[in-house]
Rosetta silent file (secondary structure, phi, psi, omega in degrees, C-alpha in Angstrom):
SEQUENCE: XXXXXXXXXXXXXXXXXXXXXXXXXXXXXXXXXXXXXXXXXXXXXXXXXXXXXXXXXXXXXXXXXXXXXXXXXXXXXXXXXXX
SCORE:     score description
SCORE:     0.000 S_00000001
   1 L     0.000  137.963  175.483    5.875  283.416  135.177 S_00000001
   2 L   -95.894  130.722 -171.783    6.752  285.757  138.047 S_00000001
   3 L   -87.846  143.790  167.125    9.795  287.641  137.796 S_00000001
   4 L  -100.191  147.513 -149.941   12.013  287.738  140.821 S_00000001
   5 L  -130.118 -176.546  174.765   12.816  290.013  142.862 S_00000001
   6 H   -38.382  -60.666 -171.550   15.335  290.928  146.187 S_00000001
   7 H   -19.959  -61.970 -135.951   12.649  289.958  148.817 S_00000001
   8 H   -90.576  -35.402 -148.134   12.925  286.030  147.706 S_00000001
   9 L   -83.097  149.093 -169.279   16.509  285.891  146.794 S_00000001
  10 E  -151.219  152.103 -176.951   19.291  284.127  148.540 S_00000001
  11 E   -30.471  142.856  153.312   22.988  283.174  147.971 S_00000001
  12 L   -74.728  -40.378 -165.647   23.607  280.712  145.123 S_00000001
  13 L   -70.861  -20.699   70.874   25.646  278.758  147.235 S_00000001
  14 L    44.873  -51.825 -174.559   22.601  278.115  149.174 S_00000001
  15 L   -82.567  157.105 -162.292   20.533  276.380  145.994 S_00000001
  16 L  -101.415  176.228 -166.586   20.384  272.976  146.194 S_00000001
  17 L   -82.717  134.028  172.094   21.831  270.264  143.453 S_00000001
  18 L    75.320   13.090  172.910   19.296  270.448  140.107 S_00000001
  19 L   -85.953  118.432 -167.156   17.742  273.350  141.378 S_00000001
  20 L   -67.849  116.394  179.865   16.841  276.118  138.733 S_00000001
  21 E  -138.785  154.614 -172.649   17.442  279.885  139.863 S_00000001
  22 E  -109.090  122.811  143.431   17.609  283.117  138.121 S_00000001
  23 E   -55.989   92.658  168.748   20.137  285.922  138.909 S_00000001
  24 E   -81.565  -43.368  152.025   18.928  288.937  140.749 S_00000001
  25 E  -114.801  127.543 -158.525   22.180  290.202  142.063 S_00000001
  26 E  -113.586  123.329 -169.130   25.588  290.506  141.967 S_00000001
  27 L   -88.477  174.187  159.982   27.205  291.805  145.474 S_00000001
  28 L   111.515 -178.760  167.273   30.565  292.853  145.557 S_00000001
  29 L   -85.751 -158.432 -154.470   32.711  295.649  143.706 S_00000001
  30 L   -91.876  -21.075  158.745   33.252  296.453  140.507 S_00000001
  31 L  -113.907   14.378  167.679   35.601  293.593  139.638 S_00000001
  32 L   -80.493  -26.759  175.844   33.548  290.963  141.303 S_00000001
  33 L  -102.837   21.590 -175.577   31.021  292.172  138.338 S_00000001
  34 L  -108.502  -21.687 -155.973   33.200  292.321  135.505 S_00000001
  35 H   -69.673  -46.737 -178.139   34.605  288.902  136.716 S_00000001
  36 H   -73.500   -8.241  172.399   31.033  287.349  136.598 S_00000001
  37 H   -73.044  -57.046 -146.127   30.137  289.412  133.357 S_00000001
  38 H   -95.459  -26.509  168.563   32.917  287.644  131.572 S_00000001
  39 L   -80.259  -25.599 -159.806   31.746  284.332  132.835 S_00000001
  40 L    71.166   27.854 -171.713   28.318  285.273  130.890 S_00000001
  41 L   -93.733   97.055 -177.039   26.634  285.393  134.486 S_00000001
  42 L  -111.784  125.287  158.411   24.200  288.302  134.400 S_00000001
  43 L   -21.102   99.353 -158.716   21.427  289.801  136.102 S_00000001
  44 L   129.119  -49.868 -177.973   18.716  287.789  134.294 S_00000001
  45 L   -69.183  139.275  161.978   20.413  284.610  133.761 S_00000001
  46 E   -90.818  135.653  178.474   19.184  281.260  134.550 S_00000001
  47 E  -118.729  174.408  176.443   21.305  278.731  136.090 S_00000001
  48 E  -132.171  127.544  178.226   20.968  274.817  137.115 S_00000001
  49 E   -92.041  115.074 -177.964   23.417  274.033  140.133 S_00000001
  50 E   -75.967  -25.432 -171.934   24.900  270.940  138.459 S_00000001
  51 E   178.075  131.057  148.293   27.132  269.680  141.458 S_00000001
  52 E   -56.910  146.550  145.471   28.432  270.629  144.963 S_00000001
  53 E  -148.236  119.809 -163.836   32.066  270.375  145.907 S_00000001
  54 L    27.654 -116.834  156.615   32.680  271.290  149.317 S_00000001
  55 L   -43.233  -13.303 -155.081   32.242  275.306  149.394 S_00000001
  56 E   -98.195  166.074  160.771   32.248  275.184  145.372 S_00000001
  57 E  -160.677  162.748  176.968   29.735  274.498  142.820 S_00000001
  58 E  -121.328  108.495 -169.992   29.341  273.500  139.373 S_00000001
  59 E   -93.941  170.239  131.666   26.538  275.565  137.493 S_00000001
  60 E  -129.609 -167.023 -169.780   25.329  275.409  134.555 S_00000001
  61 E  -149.399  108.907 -128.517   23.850  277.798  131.503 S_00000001
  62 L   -14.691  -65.259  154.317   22.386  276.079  129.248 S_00000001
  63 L   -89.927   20.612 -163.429   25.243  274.146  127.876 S_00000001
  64 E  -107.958  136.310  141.531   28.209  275.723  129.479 S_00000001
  65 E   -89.924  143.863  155.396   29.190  274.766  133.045 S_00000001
  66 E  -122.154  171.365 -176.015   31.264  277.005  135.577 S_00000001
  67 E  -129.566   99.954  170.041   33.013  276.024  138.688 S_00000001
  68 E   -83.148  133.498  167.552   32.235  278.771  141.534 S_00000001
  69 L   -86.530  158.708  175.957   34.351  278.884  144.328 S_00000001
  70 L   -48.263  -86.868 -131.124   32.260  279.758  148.040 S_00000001
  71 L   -50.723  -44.970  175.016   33.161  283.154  148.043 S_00000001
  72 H   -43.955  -58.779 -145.246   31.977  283.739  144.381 S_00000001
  73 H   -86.164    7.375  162.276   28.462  281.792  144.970 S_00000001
  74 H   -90.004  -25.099  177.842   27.785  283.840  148.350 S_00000001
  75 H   -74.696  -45.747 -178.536   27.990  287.107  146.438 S_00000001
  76 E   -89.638  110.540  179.463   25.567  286.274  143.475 S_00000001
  77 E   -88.713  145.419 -156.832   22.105  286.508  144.806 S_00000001
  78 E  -130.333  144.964  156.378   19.521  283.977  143.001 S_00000001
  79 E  -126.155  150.721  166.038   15.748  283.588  143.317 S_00000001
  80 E   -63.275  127.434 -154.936   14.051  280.168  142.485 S_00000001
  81 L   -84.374  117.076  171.604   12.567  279.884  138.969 S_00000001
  82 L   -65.293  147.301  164.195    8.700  279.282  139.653 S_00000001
  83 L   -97.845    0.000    0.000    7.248  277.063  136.814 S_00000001
């Protein structure tokens, strides 16, 4: 498996419904990364985008879902998990 890196990576809000991506980046200040640290969203983590809702999304990790707001899911940059 190839780990991913900036080049590839793009917005989570951006991934498409059932699509698997990994967390490369978190933009933002310092309490945009405590906010998503506390969510268990990490540099590293794989997500599944479980459902659109308008700007919003519903991820999940393995069994936990969150519900990202636009702003959030333009700030956390994702690359697509090769198989």
């Amino acid at each position: 498996m190839n780990a991913p890196n900036r080049s590839n990576a793009f917005p989570l809000a951006m991934a498409g419904e059932g699509e698997p991506v990994r967390v490369v980046s978190i933009l933002g200040g310092s309490s945009m990364a405590l906010r998503v640290a506390e969510l268990g969203l990490n540099v590293g983590s794989e997500l599944i985008v479980r459902q659109r809702q308008g700007s919003g999304l519903v991820v999940g990790r393995g069994e936990t879902r969150f519900a990202l707001g636009g702003g959030m899911a333009h700030k956390i940059l994702v690359a697509r998990i090769e198989d």
